[in-house]
KEKE-3310 file (N, C-alpha, C; in steps of 0.2 Angstrom, whole numbers, plus 5000, padded with zeros to 4 digits):
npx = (5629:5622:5611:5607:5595:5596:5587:5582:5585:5576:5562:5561:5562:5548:5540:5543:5535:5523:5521:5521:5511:5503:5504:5499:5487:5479:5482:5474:5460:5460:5461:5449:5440:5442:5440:5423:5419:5420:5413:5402:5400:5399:5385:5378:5377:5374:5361:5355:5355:5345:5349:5346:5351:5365:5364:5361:5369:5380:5376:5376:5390:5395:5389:5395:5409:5410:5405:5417:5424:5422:5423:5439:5441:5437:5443:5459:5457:5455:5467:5477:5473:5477:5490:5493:5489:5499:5510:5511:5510:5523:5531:5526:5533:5547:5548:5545:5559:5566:5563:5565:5580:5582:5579:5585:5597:5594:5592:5604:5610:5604:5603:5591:5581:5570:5576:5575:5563:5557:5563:5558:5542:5545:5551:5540:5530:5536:5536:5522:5519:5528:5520:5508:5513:5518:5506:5499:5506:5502:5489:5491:5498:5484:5476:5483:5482:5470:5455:5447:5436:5428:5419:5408:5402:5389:5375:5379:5379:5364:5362:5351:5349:5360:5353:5342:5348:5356:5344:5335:5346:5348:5335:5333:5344:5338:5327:5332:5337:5324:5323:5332:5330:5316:5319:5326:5317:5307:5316:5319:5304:5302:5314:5307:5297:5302:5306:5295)
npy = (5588:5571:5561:5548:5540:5522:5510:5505:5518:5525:5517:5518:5532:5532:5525:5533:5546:5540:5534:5547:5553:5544:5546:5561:5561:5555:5564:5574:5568:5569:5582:5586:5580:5588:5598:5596:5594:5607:5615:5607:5611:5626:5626:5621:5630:5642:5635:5636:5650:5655:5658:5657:5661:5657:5647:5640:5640:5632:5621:5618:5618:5609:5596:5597:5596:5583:5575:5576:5572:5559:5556:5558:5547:5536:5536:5535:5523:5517:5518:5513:5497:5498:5498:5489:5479:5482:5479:5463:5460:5464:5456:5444:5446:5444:5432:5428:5430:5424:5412:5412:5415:5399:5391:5396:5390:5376:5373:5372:5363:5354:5348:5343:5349:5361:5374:5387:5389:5389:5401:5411:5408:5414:5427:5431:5431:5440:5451:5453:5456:5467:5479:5479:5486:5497:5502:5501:5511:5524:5524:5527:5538:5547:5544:5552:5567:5567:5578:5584:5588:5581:5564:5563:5553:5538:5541:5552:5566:5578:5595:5598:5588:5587:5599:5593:5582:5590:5598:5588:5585:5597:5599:5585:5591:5602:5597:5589:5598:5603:5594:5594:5607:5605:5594:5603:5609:5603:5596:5607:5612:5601:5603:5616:5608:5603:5616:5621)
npz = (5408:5409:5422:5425:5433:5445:5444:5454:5463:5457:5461:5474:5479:5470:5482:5494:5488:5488:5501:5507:5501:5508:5521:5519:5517:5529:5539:5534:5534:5548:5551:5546:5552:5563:5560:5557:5571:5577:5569:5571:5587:5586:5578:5588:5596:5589:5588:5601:5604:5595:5583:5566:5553:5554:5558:5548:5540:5544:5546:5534:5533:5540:5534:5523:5525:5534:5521:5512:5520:5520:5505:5506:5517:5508:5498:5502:5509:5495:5488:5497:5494:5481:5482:5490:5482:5472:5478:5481:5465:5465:5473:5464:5452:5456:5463:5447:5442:5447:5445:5430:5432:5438:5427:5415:5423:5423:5413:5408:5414:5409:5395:5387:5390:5384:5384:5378:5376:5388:5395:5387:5390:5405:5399:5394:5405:5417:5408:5409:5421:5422:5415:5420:5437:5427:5425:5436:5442:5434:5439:5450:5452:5445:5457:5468:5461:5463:5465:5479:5481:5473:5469:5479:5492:5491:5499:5505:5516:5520:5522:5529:5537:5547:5552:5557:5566:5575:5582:5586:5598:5603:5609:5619:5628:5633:5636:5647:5655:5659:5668:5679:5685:5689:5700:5707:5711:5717:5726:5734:5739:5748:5757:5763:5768:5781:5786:5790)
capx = (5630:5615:5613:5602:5595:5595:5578:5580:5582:5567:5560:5563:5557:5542:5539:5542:5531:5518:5518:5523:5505:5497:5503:5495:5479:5479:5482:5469:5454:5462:5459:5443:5437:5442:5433:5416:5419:5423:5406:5394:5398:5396:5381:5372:5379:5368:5352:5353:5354:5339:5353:5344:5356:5371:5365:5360:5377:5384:5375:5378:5397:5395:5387:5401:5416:5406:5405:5424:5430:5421:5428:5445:5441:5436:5451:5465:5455:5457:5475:5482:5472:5481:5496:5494:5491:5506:5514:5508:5512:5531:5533:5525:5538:5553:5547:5546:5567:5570:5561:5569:5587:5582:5574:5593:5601:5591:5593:5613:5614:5600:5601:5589:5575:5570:5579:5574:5555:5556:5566:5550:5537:5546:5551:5532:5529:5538:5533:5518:5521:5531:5515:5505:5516:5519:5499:5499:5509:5498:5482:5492:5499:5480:5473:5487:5481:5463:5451:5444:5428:5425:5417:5411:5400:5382:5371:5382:5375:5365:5361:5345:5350:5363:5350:5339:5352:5355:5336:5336:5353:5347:5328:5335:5347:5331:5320:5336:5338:5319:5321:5335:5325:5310:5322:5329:5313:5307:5319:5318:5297:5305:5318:5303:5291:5303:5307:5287)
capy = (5581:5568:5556:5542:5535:5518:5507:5505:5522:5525:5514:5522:5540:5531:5523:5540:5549:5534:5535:5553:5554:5543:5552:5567:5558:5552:5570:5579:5566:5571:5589:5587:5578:5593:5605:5594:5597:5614:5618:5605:5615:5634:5625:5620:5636:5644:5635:5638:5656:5656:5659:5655:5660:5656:5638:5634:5640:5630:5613:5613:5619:5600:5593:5597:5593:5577:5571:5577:5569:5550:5553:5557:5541:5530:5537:5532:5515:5513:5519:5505:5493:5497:5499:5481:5474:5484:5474:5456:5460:5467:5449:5438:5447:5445:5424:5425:5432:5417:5406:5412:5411:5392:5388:5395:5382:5370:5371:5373:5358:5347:5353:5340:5353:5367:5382:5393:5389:5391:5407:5413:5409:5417:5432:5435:5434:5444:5456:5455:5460:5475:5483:5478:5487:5503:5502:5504:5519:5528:5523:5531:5546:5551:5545:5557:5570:5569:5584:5582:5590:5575:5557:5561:5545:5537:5543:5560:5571:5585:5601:5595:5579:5589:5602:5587:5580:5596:5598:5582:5584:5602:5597:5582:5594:5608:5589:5588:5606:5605:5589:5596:5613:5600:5592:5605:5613:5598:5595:5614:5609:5596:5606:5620:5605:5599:5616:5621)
capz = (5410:5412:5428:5426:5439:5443:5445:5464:5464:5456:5464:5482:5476:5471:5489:5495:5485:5489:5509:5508:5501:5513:5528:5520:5518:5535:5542:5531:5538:5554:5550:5541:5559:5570:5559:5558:5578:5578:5565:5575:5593:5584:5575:5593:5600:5585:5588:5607:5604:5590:5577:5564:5549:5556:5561:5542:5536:5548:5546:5527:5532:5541:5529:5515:5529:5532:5514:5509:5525:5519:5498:5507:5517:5503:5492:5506:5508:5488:5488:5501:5491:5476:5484:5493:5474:5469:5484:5478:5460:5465:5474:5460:5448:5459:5459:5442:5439:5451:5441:5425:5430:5439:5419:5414:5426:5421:5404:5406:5417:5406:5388:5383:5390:5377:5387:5374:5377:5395:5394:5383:5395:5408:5401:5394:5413:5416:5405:5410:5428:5423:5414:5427:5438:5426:5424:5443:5442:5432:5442:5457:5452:5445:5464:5472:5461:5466:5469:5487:5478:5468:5471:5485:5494:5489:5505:5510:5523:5519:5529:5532:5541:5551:5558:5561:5573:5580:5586:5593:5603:5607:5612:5622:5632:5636:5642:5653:5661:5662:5674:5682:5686:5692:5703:5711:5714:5723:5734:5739:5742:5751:5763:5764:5771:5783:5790:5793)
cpx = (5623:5615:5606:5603:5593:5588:5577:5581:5575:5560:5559:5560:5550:5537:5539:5538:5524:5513:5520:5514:5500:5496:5497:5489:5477:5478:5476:5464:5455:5460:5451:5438:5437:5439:5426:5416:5416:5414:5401:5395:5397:5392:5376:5377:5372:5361:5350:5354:5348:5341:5351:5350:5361:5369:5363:5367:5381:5383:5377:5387:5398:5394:5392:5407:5414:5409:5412:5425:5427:5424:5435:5445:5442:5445:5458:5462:5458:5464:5479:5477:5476:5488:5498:5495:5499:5511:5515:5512:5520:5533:5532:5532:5544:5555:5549:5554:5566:5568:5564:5576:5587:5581:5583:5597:5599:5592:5602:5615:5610:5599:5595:5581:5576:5570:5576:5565:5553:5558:5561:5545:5541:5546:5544:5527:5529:5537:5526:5515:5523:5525:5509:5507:5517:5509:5496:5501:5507:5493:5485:5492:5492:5476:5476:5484:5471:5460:5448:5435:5423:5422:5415:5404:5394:5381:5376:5377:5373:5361:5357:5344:5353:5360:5345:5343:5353:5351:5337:5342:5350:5340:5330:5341:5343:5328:5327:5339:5331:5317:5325:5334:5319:5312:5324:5321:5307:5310:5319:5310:5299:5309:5313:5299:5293:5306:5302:5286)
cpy = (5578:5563:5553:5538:5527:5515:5505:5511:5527:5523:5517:5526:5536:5529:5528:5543:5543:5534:5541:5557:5549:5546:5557:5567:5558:5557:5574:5575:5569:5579:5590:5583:5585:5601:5602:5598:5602:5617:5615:5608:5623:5633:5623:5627:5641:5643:5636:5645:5657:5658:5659:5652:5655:5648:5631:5636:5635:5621:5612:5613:5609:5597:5593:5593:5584:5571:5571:5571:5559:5551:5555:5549:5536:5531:5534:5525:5511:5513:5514:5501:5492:5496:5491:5477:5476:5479:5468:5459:5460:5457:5444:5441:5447:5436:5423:5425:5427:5409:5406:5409:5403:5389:5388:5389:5376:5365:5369:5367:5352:5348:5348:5343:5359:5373:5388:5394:5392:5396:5411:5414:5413:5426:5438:5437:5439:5452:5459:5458:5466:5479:5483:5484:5496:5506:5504:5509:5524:5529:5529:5537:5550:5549:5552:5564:5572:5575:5581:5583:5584:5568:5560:5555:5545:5540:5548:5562:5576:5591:5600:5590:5583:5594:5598:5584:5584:5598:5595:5582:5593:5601:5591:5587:5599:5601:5589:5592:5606:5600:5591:5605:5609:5597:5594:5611:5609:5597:5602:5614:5605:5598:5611:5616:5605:5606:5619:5618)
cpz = (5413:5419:5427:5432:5437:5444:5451:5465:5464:5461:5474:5482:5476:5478:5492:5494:5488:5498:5513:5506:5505:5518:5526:5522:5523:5540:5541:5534:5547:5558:5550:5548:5563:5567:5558:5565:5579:5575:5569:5582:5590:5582:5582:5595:5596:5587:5594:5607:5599:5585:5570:5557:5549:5556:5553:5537:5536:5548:5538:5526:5535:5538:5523:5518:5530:5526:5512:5513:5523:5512:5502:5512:5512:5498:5495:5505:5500:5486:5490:5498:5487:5477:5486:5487:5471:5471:5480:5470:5459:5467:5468:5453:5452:5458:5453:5440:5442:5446:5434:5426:5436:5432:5417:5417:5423:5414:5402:5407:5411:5397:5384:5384:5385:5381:5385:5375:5383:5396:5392:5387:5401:5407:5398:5401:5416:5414:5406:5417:5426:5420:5418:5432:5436:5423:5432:5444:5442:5436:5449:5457:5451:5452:5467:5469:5460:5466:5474:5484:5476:5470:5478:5486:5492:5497:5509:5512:5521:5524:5531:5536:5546:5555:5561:5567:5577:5584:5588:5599:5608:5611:5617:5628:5635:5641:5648:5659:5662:5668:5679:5688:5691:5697:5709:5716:5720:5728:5738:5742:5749:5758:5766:5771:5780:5788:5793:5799)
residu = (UNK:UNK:UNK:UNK:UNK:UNK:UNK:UNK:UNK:UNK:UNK:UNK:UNK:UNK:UNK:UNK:UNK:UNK:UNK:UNK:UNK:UNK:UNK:UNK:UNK:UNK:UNK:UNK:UNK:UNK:UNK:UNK:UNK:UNK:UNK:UNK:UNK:UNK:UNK:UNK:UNK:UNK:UNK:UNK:UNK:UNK:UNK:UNK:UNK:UNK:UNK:UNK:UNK:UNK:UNK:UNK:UNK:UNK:UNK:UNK:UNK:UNK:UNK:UNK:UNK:UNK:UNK:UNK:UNK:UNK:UNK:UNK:UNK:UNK:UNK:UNK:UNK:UNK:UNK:UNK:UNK:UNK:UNK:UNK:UNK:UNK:UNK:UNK:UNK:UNK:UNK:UNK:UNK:UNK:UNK:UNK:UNK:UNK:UNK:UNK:UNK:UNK:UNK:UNK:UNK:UNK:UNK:UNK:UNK:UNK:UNK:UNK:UNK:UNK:UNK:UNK:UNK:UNK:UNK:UNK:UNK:UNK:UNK:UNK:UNK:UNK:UNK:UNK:UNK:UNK:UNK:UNK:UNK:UNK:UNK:UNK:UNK:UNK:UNK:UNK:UNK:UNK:UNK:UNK:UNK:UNK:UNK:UNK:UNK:UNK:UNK:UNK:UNK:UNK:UNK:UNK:UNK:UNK:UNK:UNK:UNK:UNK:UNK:UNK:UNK:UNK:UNK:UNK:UNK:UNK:UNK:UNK:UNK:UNK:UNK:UNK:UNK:UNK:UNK:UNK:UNK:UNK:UNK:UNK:UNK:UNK:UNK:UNK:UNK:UNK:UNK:UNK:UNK:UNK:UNK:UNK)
# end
């Protein structure tokens, strides 16, 4: 026994499938943020210990998490782009049937209009919206099927750059224990004087 579905139900599955893959998108940069994190504090842990190894594993493990996490950016951004066009073209064909069967009235009530013309331009319209549309489809399903590996962005991040911010973030935190240290050894000068 076969069971055809009908085109609203299709249609539903597809919207399903659609924001059943945005979510995921949505989640995965979500993830793909809490392990940069996760790598850029074992990565200052590394270089304040003089880790050396570990801390250049760990900059290009940022550096890859980095990169992925801006082409999974860009790919959701293109995604509800197409999606918004999808939107817009769904409306412009839904206008058009309205406009056909308005042509049909028009022709019914005024037969001195060429029905048969206007029905033509319409359902080439028409026509050209639904391939638009299953042209859309196509575009989708290869985004959803993505490699995260792939496209990733002009100017990514490489290891190099992330142990470079590193150093500055750890050398700016030693100048701030070395003033903290300065500080306290002052005012202990200071309580020294006062008890002399």
């Amino acid at each position: 026994m076969f069971f055809f579905k009908s085109k609203e139900q299709k249609e539903q599955e597809r919207n399903i499938k659609i924001h059943t893959a945005l979510a995921k998108q949505r989640r995965n940069i979500k993830e793909l943020e809490k392990h940069e994190k996760g790598y850029m504090e074992k990565a200052l842990r590394a270089k304040r210990n003089g880790d050396e190894s570990n801390f250049k594993q760990l900059c290009g493990m940022i550096a890859r998490t980095t990169n992925t996490r801006r082409a999974v950016e860009s790919q959701l951004l293109r995604f509800e782009t197409m999606l918004q066009a999808r939107d817009q073209a769904q409306m412009m064909k839904e206008f058009a049937v309205g406009m056909k069967e308005m042509s049909k009235s028009i022709g019914e009530s005024c037969k001195e209009f060429n029905a048969t013309q206007i029905m033509h331009s319409f359902e080439e319209a028409i026509n050209k919206h639904a391939n638009i549309e299953m042209q859309m489809d196509i575009v989708l399903e290869q985004i959803s099927s993505y490699e995260e590996d792939a496209n990733i962005p002009e100017g990514g991040l490489s290891s190099e750059s992330i142990a470079k911010i590193i150093d500055e973030k750890v050398a700016l935190e030693n100048n701030n224990l070395d003033k903290q240290i300065e500080n306290g050894l002052a005012a202990l000068r200071q309580t020294l004087k006062q008890v002399n």
